[in-house]
C-alpha positions as CSV (number, residue, x, y, z in Angstrom):
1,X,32.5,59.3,12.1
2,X,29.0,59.3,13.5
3,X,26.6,58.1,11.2
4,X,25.0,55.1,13.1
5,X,24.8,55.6,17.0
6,X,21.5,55.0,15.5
7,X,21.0,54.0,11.9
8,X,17.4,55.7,12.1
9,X,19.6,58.7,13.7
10,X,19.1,60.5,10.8
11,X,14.7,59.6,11.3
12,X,13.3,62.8,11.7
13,X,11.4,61.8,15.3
14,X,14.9,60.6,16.3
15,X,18.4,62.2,16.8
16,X,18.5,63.7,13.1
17,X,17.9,61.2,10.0
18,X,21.1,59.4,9.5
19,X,22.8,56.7,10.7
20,X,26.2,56.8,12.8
21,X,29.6,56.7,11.7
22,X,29.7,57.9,8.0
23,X,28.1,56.4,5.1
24,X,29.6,54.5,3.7
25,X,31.6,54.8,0.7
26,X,28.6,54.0,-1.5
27,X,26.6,55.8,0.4
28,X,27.9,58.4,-0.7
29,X,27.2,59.2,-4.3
30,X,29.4,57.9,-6.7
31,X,30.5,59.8,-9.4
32,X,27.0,61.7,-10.4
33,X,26.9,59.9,-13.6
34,X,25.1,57.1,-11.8
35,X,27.4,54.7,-11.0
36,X,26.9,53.7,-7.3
37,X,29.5,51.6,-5.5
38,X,29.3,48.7,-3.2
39,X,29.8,49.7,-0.1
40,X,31.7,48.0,2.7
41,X,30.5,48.5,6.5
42,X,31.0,51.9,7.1
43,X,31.0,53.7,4.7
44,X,27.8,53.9,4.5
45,X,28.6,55.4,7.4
46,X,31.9,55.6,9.3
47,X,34.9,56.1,7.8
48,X,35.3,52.2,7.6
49,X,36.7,50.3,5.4
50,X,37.5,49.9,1.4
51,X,34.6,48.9,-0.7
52,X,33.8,45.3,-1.8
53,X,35.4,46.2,-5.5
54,X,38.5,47.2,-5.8
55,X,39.2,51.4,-5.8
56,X,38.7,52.8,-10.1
57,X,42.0,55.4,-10.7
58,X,40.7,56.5,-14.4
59,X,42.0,59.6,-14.8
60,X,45.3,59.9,-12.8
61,X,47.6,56.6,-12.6
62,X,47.9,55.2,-9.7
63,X,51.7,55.8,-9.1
64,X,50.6,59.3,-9.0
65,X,48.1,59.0,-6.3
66,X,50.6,57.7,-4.4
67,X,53.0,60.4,-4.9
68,X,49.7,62.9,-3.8
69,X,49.5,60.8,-0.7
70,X,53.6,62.2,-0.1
71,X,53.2,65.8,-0.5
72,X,52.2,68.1,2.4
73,X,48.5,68.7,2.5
74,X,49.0,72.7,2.0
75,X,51.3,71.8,-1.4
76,X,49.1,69.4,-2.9
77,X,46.0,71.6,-2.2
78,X,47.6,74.4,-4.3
79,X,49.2,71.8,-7.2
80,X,45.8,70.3,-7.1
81,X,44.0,74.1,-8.0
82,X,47.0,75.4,-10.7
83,X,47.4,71.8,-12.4
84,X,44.4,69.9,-12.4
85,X,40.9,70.3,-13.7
86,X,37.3,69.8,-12.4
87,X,37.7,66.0,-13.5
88,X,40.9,65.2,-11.9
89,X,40.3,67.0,-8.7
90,X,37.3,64.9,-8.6
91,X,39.5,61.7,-8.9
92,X,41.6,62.8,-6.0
93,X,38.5,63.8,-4.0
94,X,37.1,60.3,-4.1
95,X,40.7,58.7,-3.8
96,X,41.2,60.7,-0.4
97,X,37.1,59.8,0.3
98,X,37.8,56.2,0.2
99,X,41.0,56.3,1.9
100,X,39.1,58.0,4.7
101,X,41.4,61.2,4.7
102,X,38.7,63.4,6.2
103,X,40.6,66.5,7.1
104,X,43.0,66.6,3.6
105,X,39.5,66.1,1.7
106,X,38.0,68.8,3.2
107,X,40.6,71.2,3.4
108,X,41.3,70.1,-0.7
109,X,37.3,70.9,-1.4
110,X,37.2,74.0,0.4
111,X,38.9,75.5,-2.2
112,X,36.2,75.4,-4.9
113,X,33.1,76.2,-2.1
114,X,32.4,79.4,-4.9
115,X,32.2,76.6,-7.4
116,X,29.0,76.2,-10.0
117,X,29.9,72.5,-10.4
118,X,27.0,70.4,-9.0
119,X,30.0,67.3,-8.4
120,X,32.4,69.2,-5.8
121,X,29.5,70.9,-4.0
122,X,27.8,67.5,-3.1
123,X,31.3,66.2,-2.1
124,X,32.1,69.5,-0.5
125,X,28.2,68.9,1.5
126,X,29.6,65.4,2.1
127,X,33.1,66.1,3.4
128,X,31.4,68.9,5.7
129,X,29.3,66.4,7.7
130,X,32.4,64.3,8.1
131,X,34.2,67.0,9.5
132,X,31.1,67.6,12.1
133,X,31.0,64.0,13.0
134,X,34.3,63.6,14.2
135,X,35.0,63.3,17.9
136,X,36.8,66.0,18.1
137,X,34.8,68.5,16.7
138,X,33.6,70.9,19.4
139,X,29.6,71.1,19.5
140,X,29.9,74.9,18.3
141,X,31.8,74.3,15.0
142,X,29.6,70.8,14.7
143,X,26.4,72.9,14.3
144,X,28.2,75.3,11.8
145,X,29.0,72.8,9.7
146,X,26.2,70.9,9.7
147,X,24.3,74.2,8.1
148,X,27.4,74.6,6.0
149,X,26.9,71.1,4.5
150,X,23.3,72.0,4.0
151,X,23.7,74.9,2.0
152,X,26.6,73.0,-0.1
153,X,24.1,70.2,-1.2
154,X,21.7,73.0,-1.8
155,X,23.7,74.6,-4.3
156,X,24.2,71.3,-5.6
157,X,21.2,71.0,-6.3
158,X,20.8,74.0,-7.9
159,X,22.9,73.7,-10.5
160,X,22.5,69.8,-11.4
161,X,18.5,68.5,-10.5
162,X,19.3,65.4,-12.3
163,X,22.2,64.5,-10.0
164,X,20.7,61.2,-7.8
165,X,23.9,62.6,-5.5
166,X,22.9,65.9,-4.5
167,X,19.8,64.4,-3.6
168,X,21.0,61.9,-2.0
169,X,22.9,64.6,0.1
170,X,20.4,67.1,0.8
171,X,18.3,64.7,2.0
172,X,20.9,63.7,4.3
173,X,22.1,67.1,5.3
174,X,18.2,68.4,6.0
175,X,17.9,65.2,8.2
176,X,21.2,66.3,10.5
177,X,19.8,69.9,10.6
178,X,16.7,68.5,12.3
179,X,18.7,68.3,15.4
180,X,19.1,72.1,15.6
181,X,15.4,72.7,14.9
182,X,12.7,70.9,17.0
183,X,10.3,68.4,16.5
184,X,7.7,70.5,14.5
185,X,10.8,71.2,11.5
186,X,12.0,67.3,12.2
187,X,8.0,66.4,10.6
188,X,8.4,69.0,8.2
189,X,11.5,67.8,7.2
190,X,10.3,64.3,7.0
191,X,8.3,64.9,3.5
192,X,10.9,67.0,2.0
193,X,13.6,63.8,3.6
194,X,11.5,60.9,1.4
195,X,11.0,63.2,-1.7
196,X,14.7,63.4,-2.2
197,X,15.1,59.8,-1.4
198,X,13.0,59.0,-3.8
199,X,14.1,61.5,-6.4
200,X,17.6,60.0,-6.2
201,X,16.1,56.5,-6.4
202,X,14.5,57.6,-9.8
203,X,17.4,59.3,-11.3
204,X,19.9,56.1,-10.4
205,X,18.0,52.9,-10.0
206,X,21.0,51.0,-9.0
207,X,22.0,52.7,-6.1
208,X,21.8,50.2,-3.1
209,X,22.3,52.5,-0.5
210,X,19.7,55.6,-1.5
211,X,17.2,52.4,-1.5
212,X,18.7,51.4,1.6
213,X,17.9,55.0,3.0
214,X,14.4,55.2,2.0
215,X,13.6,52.1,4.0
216,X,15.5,53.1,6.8
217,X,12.9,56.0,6.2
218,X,9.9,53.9,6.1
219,X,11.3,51.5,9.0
220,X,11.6,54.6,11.5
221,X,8.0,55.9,11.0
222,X,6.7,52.1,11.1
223,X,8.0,51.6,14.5
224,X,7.2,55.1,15.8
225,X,6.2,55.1,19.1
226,X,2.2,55.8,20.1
227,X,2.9,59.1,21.3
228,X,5.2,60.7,19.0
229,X,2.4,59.5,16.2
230,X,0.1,61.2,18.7
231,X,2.3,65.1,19.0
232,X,3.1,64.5,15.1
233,X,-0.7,64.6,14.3
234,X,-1.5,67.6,16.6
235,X,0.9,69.8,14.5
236,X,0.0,67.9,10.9
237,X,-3.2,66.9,9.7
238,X,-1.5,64.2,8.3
239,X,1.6,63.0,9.6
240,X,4.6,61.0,7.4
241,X,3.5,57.2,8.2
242,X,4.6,53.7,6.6
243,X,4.3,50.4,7.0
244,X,7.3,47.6,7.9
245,X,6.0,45.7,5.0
246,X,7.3,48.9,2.9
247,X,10.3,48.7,4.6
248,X,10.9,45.3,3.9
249,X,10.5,45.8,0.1
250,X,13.0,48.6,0.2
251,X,15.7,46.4,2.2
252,X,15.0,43.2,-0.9
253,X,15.0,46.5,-3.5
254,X,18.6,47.2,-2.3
255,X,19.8,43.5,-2.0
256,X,18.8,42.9,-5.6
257,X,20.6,45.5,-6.7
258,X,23.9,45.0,-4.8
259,X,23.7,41.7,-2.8
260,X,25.7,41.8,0.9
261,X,26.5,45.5,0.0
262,X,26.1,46.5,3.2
263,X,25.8,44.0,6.7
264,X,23.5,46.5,8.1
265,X,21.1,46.1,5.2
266,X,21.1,42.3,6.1
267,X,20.6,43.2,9.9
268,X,17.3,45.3,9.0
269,X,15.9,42.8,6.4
270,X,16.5,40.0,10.0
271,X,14.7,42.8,12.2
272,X,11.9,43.5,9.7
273,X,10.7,40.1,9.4
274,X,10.7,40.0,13.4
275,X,8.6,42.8,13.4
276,X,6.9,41.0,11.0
277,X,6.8,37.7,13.1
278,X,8.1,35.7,10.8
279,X,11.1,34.4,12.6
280,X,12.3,31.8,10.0
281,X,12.8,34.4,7.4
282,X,14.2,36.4,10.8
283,X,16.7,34.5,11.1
284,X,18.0,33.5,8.2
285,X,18.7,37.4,7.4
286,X,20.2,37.9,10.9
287,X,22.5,34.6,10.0
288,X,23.9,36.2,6.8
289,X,24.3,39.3,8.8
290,X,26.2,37.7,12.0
291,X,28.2,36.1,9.1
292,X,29.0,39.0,7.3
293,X,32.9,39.9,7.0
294,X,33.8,42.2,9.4
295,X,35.6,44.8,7.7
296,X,34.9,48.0,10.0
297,X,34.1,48.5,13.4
298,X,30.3,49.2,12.5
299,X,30.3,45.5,10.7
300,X,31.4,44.3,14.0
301,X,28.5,45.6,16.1
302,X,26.4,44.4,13.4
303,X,27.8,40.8,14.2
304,X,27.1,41.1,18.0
305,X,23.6,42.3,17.2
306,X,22.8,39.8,14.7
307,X,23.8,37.0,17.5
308,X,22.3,38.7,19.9
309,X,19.0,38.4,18.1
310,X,19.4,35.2,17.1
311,X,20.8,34.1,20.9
312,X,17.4,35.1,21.6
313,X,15.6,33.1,19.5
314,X,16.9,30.1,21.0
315,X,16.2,30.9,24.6
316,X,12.5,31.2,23.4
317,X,12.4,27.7,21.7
């Protein structure tokens, strides 16, 4: 999935506010009740890999998650709607999330898309921008589903304001409809972007990656070039704006939280502090992120990044 060609991607100013391949796991949601997850290189983006702690079954056992995996996808999708209730077609929603089965997801929460349950409409918002980000969906049906995912999370909303996830999500899903919209909506969007960040942050404290999110947030309108700050204050009186030193305390936030939940966490702290010009502080970030496991492909480019940087260092000194 795409959710980091460009982690700031999903930056208003930039291509849309997200990063590439997917969210992670943990970044996305949880179960609403607050519980956030660690996360393990992609997921926060990219269909990528299985989460730091080990995968909860609580309501159905695991034998029969296996059997689910056996069925056809059309026969499980109909057991799932004449057996199961909300709760347990949650369970397999997140069991197929974190097994990275974008397509049987999507088609099993399509279902319920005339749902009034705030839980499968954020997953439903979720698995709809996982569907668009996949390389082989055309740049037609991308953009439809990209509103559709929007208007999911907005219904979310809706019906559960005190759910950090829906959120979480609409901020998300505003952020990839930026692309579709121009750079006046992209500003727009920016304010209505950090509220819901924030909003989640309230609602669950301990969610690494919303935290995470919010100083990708601030990090993208730190570094904004000259004259994008110059075309966002011709159409705003007062453009979105922050600081790296905001940034920065959003990257410790979500490492206090969750430590090494996420390598590109570690990879912004490292690039912060350069901005910052504080290159031992640099580089000891950029160390624990070259060092991170490499459990997805997106933990990988992380490593070359992090060397990269540091590589750098060394031909300076």
């Amino acid at each position: 999935m795409a959710l980091a060609a460009r982690l700031w991607r999903f930056v208003p100013l930039a291509r849309g506010v997200f990063p590439g391949p997917r969210l992670r796991r943990a970044a996305a949601g949880g179960r609403g009740r607050g519980c956030g997850r660690r996360l393990r290189g992609p997921e926060v983006m990219g269909n990528l890999g299985a989460f730091k702690r080990s995968l909860l079954f609580s309501a159905l056992p695991y034998l029969g998650f296996e059997a689910y995996r056996l069925f056809s996808q059309a026969a499980v999708v109909h057991a799932t709607a004449k057996v199961f209730g909300v709760e347990e077609i949650l369970e397999q929603a997140d069991y197929l999330y974190e097994s990275g089965e974008t397509e049987k997801l999507y088609q099993l929460l399509t279902q319920y898309k005339e749902s009034e349950d705030a839980e499968l409409l954020w997953r439903l918002a979720r698995a709809s921008r996982d569907i668009a980000q996949l390389s082989g969906t055309s740049e037609e049906e991308k953009k439809l589903l990209v509103y559709e995912a929007l208007e999911y999370a907005k219904r979310a909303l809706e019906k559960n304001e005190s759910s950090f996830a829906a959120h979480k999500w609409y901020a998300i899903c505003i952020s990839d409809v930026g692309d579709y919209e121009g750079i006046k909506a992209k500003i727009a969007n920016a304010y209505v972007i950090k509220e819901h960040f924030e909003k989640a942050i309230e609602l669950n404290p301990k969610d690494a990656t919303s935290i995470h999110l919010m100083g990708i947030w601030c990090y993208t309108f730190a570094e904004m070039p000259w004259y994008q700050r110059r075309i966002a204050k011709m159409l705003f009186a007062t453009p979105p704006s922050s600081t790296y030193e905001e940034a920065l305390g959003y990257f410790h936030r979500a490492e206090q939280v969750d430590p090494n939940f996420y390598s590109k966490n570690l990879l912004l702290l490292g690039k912060t502090y350069l901005k910052l010009h504080n290159k031992k502080l640099a580089a000891f970030w950029l160390m624990k992120a070259k060092d991170y496991p490499a459990h997805t492909e997106e933990d990988k480019q992380i490593q070359t990044e992090a060397a990269q940087l540091l590589t750098g260092f060394s031909d300076k000194n």
